[in-house]
Chimera marker file (.cmm) of the C-alpha trace (Angstrom):
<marker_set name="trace">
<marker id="1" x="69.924" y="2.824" z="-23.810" r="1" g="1" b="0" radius="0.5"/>
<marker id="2" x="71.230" y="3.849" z="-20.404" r="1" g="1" b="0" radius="0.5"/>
<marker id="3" x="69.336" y="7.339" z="-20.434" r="1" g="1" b="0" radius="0.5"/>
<marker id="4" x="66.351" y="5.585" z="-21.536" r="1" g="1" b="0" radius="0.5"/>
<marker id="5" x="66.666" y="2.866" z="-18.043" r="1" g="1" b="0" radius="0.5"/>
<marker id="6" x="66.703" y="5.777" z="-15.925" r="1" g="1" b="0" radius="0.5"/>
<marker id="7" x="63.961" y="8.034" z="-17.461" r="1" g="1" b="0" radius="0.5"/>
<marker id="8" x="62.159" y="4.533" z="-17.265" r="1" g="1" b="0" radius="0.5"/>
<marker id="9" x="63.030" y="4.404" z="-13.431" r="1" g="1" b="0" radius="0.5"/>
<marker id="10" x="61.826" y="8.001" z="-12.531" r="1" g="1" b="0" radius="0.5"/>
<marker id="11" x="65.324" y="8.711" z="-11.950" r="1" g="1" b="0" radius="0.5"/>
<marker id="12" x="65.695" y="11.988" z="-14.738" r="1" g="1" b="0" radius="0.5"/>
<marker id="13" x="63.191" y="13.544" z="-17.048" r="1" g="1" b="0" radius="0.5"/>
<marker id="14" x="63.770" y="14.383" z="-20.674" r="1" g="1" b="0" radius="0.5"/>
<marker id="15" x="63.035" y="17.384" z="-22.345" r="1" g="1" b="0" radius="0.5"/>
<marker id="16" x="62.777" y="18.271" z="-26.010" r="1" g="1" b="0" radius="0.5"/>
<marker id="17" x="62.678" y="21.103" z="-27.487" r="1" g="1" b="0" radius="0.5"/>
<marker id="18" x="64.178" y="23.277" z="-30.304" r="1" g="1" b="0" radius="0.5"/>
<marker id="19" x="67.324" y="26.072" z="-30.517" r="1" g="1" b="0" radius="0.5"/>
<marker id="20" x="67.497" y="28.026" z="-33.518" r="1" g="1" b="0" radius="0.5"/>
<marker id="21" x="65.638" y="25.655" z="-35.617" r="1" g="1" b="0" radius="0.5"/>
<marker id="22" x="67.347" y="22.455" z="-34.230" r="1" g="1" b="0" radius="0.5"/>
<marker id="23" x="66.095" y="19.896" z="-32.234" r="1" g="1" b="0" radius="0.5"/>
<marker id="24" x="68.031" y="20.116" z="-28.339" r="1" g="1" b="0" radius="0.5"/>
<marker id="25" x="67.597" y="16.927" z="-25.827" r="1" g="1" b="0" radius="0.5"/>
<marker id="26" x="68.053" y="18.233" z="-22.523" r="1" g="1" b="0" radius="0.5"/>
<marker id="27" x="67.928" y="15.927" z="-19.243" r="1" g="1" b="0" radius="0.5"/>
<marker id="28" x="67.669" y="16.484" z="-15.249" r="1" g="1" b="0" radius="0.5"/>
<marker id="29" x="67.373" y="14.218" z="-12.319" r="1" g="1" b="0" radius="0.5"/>
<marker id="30" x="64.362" y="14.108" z="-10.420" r="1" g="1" b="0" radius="0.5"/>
<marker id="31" x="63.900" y="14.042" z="-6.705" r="1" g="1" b="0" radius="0.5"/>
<marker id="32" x="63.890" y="10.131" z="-7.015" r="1" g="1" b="0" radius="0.5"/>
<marker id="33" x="66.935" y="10.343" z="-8.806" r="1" g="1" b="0" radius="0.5"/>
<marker id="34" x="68.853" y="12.614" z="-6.711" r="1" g="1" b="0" radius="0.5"/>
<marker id="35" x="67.708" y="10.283" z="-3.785" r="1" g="1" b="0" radius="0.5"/>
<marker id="36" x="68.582" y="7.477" z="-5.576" r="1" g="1" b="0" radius="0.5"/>
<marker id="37" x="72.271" y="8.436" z="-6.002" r="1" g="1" b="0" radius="0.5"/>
<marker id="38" x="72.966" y="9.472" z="-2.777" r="1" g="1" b="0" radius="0.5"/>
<marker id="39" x="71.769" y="6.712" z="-1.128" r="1" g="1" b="0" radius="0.5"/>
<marker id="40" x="74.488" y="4.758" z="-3.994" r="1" g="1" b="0" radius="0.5"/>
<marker id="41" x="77.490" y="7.437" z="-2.947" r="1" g="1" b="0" radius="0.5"/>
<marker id="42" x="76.683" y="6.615" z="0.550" r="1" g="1" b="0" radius="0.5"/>
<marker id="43" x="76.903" y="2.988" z="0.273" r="1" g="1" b="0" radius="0.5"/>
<marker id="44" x="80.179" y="3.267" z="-1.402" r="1" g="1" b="0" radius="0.5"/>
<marker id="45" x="81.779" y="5.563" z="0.753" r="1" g="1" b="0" radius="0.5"/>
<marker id="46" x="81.026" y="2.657" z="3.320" r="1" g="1" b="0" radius="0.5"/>
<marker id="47" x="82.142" y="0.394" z="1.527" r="1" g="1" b="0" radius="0.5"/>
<marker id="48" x="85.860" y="2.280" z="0.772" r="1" g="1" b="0" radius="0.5"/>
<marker id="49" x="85.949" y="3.155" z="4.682" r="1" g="1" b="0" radius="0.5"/>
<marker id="50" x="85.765" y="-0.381" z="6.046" r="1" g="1" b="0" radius="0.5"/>
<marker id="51" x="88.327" y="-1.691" z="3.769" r="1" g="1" b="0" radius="0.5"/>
<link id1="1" id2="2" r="1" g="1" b="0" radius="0.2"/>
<link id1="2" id2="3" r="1" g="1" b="0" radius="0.2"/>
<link id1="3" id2="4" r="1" g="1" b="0" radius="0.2"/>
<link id1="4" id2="5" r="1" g="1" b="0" radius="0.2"/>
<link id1="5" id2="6" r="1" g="1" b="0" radius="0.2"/>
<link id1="6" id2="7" r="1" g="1" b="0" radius="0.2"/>
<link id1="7" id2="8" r="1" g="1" b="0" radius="0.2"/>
<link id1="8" id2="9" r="1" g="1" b="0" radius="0.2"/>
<link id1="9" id2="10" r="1" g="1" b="0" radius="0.2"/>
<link id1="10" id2="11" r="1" g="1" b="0" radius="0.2"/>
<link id1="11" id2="12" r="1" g="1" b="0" radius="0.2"/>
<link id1="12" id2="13" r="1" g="1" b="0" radius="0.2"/>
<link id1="13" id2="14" r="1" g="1" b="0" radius="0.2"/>
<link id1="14" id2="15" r="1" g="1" b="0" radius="0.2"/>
<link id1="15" id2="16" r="1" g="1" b="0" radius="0.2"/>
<link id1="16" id2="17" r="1" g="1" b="0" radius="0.2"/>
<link id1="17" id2="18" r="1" g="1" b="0" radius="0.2"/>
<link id1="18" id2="19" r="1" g="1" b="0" radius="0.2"/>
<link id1="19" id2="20" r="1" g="1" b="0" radius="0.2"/>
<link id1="20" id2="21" r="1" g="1" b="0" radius="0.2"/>
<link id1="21" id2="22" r="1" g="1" b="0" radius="0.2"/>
<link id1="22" id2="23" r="1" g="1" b="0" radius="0.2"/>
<link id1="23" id2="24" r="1" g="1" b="0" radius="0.2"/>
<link id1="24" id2="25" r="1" g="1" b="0" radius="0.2"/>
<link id1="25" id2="26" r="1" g="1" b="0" radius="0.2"/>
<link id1="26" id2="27" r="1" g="1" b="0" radius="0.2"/>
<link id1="27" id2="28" r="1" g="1" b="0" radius="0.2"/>
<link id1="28" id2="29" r="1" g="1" b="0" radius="0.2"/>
<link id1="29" id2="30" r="1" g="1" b="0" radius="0.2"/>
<link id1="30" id2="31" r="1" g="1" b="0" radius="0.2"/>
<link id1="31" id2="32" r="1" g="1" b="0" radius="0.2"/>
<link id1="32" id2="33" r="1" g="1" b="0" radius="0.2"/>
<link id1="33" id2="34" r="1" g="1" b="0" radius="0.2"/>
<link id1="34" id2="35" r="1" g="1" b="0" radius="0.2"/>
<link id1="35" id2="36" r="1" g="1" b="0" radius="0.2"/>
<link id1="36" id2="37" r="1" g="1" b="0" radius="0.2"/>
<link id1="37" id2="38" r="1" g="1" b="0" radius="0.2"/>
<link id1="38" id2="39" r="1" g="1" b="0" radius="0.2"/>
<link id1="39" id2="40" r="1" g="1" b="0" radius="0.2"/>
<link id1="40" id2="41" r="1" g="1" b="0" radius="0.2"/>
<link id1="41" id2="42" r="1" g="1" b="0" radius="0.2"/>
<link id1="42" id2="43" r="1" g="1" b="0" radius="0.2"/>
<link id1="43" id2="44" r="1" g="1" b="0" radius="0.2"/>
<link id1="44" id2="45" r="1" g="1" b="0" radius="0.2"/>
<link id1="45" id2="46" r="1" g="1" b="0" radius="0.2"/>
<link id1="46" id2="47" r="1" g="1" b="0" radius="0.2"/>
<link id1="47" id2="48" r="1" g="1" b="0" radius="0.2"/>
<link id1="48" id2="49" r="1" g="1" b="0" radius="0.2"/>
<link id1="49" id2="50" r="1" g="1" b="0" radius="0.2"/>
<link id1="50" id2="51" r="1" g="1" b="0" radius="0.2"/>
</marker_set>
């Protein structure tokens, strides 16, 4: 799966865990990941400005 590539990557971690007896999948990016997608936002805001 998608989530799965990234947690692969380093991009987010994964956390399981349990609310009122049910099983919750939570997920954040990491400092890779957050570096990751600005360096992508960049790139395409360069790309959008030199059209």
């Amino acid at each position: 799966s998608h989530l799965r590539a990234l947690e692969e990557a380093g991009y987010i971690r994964m956390e399981k865990s349990f609310i009122n007896r049910k099983p919750n999948t939570s997920y954040s990016i990491t400092d890779d990941g957050m570096e990751s997608f600005s360096s992508h936002l960049k790139a395409l805001e360069e790309l959008i400005r030199n059209q």
